[in-house]
Backbone as JSON Lines, residues from 0, in Angstrom:
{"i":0,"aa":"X","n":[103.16,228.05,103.85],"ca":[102.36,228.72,104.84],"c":[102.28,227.8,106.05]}
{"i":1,"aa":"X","n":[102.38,228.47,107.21],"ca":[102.2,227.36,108.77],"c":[101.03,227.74,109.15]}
{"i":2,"aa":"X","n":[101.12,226.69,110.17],"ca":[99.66,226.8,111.04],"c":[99.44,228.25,111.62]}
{"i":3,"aa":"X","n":[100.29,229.15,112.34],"ca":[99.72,230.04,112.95],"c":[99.15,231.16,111.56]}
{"i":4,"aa":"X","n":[99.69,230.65,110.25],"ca":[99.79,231.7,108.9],"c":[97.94,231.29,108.47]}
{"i":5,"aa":"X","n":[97.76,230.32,108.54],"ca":[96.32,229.85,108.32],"c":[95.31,230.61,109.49]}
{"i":6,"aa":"X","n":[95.57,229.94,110.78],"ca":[94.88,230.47,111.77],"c":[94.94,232.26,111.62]}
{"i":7,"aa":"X","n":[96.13,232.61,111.73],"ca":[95.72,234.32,111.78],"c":[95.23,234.61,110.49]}
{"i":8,"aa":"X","n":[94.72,234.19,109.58],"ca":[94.21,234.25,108.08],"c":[95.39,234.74,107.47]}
{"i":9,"aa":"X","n":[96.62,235.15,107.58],"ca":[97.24,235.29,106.56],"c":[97.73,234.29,105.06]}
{"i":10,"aa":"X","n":[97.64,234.52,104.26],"ca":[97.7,234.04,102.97],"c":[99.06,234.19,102.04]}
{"i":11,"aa":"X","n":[99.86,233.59,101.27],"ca":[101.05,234.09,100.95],"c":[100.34,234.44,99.27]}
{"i":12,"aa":"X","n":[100.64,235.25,98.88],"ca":[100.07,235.24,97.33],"c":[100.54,234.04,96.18]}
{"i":13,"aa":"X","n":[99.74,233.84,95.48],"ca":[99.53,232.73,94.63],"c":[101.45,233.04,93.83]}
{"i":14,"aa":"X","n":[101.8,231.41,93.71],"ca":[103.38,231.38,92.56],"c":[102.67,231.69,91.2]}
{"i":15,"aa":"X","n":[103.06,232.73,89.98],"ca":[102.65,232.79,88.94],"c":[102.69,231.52,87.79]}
{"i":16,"aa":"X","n":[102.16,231.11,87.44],"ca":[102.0,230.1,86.3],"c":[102.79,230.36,84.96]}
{"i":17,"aa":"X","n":[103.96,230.88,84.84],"ca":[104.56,231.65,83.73],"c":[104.07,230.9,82.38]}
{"i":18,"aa":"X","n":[104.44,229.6,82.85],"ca":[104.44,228.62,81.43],"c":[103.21,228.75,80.98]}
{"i":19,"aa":"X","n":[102.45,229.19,81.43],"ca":[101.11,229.48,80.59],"c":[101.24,230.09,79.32]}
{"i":20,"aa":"X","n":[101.78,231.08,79.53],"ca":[101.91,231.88,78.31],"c":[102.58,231.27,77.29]}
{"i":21,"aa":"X","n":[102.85,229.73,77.24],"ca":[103.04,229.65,75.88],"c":[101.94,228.35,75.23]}
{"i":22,"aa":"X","n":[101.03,229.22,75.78],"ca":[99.28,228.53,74.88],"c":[99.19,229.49,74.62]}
{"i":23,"aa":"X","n":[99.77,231.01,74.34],"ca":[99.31,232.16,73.22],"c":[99.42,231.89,72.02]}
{"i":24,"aa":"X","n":[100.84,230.99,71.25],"ca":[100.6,231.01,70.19],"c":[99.59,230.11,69.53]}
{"i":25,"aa":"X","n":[98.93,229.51,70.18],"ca":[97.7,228.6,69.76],"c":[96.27,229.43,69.98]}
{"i":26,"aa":"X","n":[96.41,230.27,70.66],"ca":[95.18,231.34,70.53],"c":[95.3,232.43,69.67]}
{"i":27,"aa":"X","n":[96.4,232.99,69.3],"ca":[96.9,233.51,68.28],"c":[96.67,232.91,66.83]}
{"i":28,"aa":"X","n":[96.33,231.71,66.86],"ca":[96.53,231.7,65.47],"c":[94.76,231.29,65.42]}
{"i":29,"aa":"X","n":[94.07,230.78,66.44],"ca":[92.58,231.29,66.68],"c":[92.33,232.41,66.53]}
{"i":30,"aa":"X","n":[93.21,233.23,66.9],"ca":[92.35,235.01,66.98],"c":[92.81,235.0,64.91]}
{"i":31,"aa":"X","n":[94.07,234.18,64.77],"ca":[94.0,234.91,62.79],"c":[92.96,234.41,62.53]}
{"i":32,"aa":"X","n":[92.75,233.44,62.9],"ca":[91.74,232.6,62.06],"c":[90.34,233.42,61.74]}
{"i":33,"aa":"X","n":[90.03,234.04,62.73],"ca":[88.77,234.91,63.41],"c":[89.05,236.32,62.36]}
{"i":34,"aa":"X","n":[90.19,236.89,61.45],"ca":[90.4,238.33,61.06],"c":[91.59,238.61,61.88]}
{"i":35,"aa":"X","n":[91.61,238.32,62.8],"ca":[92.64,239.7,64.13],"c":[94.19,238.88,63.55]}
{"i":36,"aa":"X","n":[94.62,240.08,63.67],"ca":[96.62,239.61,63.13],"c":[97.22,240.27,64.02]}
{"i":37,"aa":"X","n":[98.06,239.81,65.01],"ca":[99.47,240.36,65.65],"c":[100.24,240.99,65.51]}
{"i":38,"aa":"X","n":[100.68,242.34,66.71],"ca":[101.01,243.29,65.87],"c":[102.75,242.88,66.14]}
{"i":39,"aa":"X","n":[102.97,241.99,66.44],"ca":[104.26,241.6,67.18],"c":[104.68,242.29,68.33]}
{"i":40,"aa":"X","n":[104.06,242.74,69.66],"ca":[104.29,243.23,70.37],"c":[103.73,243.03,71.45]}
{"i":41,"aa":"X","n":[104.57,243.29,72.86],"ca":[103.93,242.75,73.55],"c":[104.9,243.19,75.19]}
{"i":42,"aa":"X","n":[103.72,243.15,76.44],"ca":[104.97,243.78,77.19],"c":[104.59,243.11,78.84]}
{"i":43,"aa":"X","n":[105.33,243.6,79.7],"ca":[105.59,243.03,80.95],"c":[105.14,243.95,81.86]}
{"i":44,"aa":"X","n":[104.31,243.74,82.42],"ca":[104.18,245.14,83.9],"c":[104.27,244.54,85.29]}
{"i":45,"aa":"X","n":[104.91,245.27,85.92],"ca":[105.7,244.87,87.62],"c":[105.46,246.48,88.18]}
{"i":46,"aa":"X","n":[105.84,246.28,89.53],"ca":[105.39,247.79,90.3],"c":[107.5,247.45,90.37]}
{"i":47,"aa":"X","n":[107.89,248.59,90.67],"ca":[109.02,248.81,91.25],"c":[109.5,248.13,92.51]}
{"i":48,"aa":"X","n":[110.55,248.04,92.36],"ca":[111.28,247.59,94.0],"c":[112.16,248.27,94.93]}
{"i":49,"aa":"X","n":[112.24,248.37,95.56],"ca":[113.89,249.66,96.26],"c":[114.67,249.0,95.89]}
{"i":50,"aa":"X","n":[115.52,250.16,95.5],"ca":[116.93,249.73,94.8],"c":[117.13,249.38,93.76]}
{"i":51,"aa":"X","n":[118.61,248.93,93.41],"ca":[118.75,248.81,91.66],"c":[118.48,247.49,91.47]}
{"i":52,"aa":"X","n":[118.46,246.57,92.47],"ca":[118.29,245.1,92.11],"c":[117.83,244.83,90.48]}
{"i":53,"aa":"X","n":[116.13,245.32,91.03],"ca":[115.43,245.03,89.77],"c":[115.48,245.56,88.16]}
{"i":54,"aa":"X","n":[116.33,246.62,88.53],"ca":[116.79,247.05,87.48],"c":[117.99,246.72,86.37]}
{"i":55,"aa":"X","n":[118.5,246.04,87.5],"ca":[119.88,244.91,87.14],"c":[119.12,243.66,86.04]}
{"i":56,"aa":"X","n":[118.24,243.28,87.09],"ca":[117.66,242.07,85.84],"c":[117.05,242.85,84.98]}
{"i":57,"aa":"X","n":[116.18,244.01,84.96],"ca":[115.32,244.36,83.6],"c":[117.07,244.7,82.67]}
{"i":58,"aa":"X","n":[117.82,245.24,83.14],"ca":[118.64,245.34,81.78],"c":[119.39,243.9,81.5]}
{"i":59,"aa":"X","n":[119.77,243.32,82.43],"ca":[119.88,241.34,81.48],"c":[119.47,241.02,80.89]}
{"i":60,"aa":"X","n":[117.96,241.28,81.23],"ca":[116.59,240.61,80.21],"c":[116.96,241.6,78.66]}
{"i":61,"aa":"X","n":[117.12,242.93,78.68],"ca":[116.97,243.35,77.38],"c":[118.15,242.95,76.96]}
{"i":62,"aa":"X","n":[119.32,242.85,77.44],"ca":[120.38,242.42,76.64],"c":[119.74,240.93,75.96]}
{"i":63,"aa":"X","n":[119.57,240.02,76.51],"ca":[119.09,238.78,76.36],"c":[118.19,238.54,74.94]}
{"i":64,"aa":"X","n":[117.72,239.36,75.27],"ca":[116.3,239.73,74.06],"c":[116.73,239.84,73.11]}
{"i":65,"aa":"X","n":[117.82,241.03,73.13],"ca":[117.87,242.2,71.98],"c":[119.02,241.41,70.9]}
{"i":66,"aa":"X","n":[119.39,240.26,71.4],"ca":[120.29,239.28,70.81],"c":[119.8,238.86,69.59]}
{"i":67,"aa":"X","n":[118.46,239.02,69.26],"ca":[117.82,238.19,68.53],"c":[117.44,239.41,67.51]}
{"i":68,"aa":"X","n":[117.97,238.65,66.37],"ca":[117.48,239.97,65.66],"c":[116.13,240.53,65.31]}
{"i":69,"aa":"X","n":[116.24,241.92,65.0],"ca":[114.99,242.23,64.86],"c":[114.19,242.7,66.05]}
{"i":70,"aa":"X","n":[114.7,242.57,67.03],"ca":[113.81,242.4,68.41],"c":[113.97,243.4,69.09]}
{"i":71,"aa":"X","n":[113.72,244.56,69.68],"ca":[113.54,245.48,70.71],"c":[113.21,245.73,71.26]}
{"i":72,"aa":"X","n":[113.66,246.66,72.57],"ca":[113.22,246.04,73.72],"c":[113.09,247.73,74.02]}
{"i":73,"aa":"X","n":[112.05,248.42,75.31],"ca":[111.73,249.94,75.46],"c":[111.12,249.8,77.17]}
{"i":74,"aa":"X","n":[111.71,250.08,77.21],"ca":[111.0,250.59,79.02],"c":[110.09,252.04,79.02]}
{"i":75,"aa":"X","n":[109.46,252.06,79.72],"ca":[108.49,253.04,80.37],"c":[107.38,252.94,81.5]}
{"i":76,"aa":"X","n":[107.34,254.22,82.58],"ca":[106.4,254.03,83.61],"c":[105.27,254.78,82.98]}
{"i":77,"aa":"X","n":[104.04,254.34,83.5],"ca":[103.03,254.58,83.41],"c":[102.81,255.78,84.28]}
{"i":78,"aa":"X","n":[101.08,256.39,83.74],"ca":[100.96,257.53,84.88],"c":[100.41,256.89,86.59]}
{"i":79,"aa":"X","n":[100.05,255.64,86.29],"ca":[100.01,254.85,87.43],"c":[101.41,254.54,88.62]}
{"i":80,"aa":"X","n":[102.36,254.74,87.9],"ca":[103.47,254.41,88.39],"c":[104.0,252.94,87.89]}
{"i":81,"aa":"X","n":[103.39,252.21,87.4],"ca":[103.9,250.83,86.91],"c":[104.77,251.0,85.89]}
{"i":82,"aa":"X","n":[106.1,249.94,85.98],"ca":[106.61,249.79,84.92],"c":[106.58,248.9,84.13]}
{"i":83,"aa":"X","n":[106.83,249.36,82.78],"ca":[106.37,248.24,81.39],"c":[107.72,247.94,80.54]}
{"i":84,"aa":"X","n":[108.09,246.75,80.45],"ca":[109.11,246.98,79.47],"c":[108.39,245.87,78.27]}
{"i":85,"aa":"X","n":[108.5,246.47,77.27],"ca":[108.08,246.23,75.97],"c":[109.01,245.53,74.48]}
{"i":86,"aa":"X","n":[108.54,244.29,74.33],"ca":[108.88,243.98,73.18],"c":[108.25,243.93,72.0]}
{"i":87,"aa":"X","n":[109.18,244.3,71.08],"ca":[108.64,244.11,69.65],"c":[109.64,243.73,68.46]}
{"i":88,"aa":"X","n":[109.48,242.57,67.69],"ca":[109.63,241.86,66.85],"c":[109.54,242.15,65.61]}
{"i":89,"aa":"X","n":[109.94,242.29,64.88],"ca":[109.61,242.52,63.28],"c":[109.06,241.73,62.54]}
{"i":90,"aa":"X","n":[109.44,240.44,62.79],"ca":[108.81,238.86,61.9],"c":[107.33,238.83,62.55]}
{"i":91,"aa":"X","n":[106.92,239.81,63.74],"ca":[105.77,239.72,64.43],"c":[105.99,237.74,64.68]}
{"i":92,"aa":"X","n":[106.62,237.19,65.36],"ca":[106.65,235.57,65.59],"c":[105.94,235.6,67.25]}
{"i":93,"aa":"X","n":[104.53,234.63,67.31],"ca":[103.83,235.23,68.67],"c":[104.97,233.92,69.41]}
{"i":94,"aa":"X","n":[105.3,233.37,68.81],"ca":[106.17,232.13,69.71],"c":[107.49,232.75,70.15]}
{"i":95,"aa":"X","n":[108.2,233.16,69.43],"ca":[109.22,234.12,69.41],"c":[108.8,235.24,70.4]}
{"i":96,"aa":"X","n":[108.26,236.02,70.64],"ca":[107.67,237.27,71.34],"c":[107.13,236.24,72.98]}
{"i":97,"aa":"X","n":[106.65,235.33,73.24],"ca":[106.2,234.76,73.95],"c":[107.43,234.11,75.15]}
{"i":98,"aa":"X","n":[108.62,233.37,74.13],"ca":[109.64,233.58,74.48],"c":[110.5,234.7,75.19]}
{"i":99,"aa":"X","n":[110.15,235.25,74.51],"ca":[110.96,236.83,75.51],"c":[110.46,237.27,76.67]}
{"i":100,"aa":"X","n":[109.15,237.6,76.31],"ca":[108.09,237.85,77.93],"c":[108.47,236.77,78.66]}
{"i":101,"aa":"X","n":[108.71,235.44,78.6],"ca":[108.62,234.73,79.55],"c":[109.89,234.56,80.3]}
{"i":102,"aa":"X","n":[111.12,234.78,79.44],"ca":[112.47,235.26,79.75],"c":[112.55,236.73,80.97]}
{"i":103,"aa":"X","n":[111.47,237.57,80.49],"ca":[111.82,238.76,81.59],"c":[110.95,237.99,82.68]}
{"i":104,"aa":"X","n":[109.76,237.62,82.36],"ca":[108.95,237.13,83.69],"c":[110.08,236.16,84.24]}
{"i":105,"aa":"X","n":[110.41,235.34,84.42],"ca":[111.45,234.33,84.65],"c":[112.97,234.51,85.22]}
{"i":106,"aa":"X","n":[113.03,235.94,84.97],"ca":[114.34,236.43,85.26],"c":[114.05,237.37,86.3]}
{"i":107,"aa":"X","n":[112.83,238.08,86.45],"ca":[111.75,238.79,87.58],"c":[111.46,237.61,88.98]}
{"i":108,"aa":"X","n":[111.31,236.87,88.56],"ca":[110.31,235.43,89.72],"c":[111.91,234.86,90.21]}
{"i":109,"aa":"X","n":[113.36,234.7,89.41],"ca":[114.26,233.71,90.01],"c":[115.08,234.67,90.63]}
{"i":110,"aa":"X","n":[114.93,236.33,90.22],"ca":[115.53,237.08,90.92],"c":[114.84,237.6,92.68]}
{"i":111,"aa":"X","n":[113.71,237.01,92.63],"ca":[113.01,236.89,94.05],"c":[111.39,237.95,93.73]}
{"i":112,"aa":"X","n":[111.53,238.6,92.68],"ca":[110.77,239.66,92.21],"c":[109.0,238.91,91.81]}
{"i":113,"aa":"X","n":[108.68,237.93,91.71],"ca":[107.66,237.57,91.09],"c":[106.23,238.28,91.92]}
{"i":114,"aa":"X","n":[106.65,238.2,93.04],"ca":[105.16,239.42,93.76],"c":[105.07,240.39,92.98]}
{"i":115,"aa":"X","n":[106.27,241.17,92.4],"ca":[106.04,242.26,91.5],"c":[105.76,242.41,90.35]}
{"i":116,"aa":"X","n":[105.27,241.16,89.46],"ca":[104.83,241.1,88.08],"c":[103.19,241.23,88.29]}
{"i":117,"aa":"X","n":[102.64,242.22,87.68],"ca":[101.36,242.32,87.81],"c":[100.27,241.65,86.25]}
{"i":118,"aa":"X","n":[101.11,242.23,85.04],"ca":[100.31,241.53,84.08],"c":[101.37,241.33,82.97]}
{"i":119,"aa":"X","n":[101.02,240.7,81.74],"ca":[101.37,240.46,80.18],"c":[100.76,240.61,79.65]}
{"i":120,"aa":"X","n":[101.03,241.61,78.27],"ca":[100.44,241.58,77.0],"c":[100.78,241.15,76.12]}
{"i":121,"aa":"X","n":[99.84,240.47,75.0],"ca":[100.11,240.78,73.46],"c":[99.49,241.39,72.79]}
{"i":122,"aa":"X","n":[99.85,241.8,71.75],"ca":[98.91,243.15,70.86],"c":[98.51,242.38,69.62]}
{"i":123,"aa":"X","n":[97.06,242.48,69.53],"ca":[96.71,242.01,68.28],"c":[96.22,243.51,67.93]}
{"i":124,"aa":"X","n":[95.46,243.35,66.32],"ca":[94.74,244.45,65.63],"c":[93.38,243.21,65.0]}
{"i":125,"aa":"X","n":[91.97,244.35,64.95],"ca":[91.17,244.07,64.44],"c":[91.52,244.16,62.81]}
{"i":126,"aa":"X","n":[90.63,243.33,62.1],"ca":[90.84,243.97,60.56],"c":[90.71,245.14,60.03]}
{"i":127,"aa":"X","n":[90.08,246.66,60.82],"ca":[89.88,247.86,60.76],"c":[90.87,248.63,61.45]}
{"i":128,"aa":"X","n":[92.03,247.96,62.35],"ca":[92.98,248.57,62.55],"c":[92.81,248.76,63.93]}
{"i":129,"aa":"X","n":[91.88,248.07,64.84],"ca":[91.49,248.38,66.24],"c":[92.51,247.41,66.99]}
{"i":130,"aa":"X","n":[93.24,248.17,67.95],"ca":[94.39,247.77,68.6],"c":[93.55,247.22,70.07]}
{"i":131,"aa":"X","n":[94.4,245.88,70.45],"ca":[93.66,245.35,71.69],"c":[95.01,244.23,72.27]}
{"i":132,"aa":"X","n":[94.61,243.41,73.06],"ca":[95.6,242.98,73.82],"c":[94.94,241.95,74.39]}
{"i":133,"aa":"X","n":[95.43,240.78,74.7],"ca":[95.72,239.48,75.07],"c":[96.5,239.52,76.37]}
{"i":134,"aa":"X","n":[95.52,239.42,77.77],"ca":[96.24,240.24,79.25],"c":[96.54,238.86,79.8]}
{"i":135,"aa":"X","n":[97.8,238.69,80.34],"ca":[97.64,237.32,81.43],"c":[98.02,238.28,82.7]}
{"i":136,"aa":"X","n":[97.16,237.84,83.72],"ca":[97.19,237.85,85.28],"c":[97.98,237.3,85.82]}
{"i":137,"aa":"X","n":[99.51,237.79,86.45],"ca":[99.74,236.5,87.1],"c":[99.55,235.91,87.72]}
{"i":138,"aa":"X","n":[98.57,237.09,88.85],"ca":[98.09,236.45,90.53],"c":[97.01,235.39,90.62]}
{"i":139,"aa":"X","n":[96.47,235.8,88.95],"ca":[95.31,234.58,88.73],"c":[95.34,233.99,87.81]}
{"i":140,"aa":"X","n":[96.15,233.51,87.36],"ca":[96.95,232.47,86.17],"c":[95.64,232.51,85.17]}
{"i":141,"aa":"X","n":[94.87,233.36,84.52],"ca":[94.37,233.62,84.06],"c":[94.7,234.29,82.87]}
{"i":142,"aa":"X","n":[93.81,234.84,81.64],"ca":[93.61,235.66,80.8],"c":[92.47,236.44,80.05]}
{"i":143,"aa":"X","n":[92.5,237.32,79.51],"ca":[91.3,238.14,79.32],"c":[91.85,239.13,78.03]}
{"i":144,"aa":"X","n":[90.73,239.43,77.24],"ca":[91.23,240.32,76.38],"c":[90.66,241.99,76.53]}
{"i":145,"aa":"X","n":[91.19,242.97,76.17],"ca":[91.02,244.3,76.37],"c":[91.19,244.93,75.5]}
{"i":146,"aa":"X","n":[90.27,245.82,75.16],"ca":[89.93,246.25,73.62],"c":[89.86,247.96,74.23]}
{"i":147,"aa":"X","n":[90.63,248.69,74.27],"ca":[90.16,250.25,74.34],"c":[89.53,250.97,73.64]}
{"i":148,"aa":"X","n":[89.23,251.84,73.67],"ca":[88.5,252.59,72.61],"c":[88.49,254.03,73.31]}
{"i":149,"aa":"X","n":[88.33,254.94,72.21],"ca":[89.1,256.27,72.31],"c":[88.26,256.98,73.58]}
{"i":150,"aa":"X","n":[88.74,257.75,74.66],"ca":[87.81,258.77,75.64],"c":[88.39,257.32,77.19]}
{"i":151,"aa":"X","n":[89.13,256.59,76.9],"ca":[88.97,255.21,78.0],"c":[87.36,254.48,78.57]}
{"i":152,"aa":"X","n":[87.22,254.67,77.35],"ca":[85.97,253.42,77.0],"c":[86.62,252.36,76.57]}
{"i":153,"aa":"X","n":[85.8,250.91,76.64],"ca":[85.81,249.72,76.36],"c":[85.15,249.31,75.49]}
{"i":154,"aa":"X","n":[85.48,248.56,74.12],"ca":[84.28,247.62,73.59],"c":[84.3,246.36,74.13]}
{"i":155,"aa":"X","n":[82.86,246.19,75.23],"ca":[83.2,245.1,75.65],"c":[82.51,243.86,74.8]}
{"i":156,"aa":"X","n":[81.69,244.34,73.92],"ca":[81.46,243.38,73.03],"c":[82.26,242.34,72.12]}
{"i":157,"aa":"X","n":[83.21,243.32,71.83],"ca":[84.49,242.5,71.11],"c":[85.21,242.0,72.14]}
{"i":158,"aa":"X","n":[85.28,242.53,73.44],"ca":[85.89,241.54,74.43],"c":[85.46,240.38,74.35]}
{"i":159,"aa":"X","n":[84.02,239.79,74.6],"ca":[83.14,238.75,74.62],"c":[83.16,238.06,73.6]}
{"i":160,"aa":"X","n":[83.56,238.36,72.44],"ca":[83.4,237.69,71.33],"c":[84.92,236.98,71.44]}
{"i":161,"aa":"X","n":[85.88,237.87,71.38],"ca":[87.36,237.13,71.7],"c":[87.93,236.14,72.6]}
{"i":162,"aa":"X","n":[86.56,236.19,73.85],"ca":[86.91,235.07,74.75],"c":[86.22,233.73,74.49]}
{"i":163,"aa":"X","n":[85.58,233.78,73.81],"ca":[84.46,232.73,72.8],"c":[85.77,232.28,71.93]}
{"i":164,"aa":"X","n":[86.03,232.56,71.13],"ca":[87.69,233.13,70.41],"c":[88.97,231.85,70.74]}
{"i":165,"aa":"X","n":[89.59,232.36,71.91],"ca":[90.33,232.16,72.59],"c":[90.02,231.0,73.67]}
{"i":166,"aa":"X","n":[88.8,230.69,74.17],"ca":[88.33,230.35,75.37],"c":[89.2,228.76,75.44]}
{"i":167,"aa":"X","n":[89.22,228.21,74.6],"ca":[90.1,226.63,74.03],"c":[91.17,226.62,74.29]}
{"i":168,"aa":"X","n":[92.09,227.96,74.31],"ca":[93.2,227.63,73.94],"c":[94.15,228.43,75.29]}
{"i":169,"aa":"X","n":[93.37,229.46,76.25],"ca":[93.87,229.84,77.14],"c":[93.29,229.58,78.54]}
{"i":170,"aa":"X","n":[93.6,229.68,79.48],"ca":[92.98,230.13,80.12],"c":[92.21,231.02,80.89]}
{"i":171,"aa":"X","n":[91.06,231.6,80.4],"ca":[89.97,232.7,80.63],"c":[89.58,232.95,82.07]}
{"i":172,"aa":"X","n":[89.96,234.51,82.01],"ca":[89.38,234.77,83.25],"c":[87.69,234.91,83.77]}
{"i":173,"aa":"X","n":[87.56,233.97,84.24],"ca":[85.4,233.6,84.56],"c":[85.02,235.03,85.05]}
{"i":174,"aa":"X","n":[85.69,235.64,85.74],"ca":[85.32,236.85,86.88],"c":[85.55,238.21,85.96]}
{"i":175,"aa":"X","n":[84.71,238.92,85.5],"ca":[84.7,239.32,84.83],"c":[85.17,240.9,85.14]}
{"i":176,"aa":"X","n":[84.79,240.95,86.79],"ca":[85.15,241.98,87.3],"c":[86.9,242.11,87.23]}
{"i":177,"aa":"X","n":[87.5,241.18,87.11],"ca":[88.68,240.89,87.43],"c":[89.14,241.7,85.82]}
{"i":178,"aa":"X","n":[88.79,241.83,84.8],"ca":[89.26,242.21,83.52],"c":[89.24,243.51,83.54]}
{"i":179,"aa":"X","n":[90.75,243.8,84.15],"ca":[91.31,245.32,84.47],"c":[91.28,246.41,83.46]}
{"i":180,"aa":"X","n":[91.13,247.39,83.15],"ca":[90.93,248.53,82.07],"c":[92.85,248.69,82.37]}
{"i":181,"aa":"X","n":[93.78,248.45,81.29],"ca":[94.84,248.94,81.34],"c":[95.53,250.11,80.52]}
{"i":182,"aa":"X","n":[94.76,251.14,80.91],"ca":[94.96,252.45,80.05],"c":[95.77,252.85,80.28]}
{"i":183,"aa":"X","n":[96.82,253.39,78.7],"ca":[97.76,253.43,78.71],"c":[99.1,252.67,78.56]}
{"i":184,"aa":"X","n":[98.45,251.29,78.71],"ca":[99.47,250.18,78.07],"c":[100.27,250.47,76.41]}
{"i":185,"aa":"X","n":[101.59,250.09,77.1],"ca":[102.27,250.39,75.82],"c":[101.53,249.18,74.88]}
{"i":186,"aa":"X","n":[101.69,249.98,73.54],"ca":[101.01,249.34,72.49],"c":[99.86,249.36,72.05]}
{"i":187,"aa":"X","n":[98.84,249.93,73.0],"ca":[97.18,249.83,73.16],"c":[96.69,251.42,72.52]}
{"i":188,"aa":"X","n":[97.5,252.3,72.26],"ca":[96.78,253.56,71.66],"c":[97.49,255.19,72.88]}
């Protein structure tokens, strides 16, 4: 950023922290510890770009992925318009799965694309079978957990309890307003 970029207040948006995401599997094995088990899944959301560019790397990335056995890889837009491409694992391995997300994020950010990564998931389950997710921000190198519940309600109680949870091992988003409702995330219900 230059001087006239400061003075006219413009701001360039924050570089994403990718490598973060691999302190999930150490909160992961906090959240087993707690009941919650991994459902091995887990996915990438970016807004679109003009042209095929970005589409060039999302299919590298799944080739890349899909190398590994067991591993698959699923695209889909949201009714938001965002796109998600989704992995899932069979060995459910959160290190393994963590790996891959960070491969598409990484292949998104060196292809010039990183303004366009908006979040990451992983999918855990409660011991009753309640599906929720482990969100990193990229714009705020942050994380937060999101628990849906049927009608697009929230339990935010079990949110609160999971960031108590987790709070050691990731980095938690303080701003609470900032802990986006992502309805409709693949994997979430």
């Amino acid at each position: 950023m230059g001087i006239f970029d400061a003075i006219l207040g413009r701001t360039k948006p924050p570089q994403a922290d990718l490598d973060v995401l691999f302190a999930v599997p150490q909160a992961a094995l906090s959240l087993q510890t707690d009941g919650f088990s991994t459902t091995g899944s887990g996915s990438v959301c970016f807004r679109d770009v003009e042209g095929n560019a970005d589409d060039t790397v999302m299919a590298d990335a799944e080739k890349l992925i899909t190398t590994t056995a067991g591993a698959t890889v699923t695209r889909i837009n949201d009714r938001f318009g965002f796109h998600w491409l989704t992995v899932t694992r069979t060995d459910q391995d959160v290190s393994g799965l963590v790996t891959d997300l960070h491969a598409v994020n990484s292949s998104l950010a060196d292809a010039g694309f990183g303004s366009a990564l908006l979040c990451s998931t992983i999918g855990f389950t409660t011991a009753d079978g309640k599906l929720l997710a482990l969100v990193y921000l990229y714009k705020r190198g942050t994380f937060y957990p999101f628990v849906p519940l049927d009608g697009e309600k929230r339990d935010n109680a079990l949110e609160l309890q999971i960031r108590g949870v987790v709070g050691e091992d990731v980095p938690v988003e303080p701003d609470l307003t900032k802990w986006l409702a992502i309805w409709g995330a693949p994997g979430l219900g």
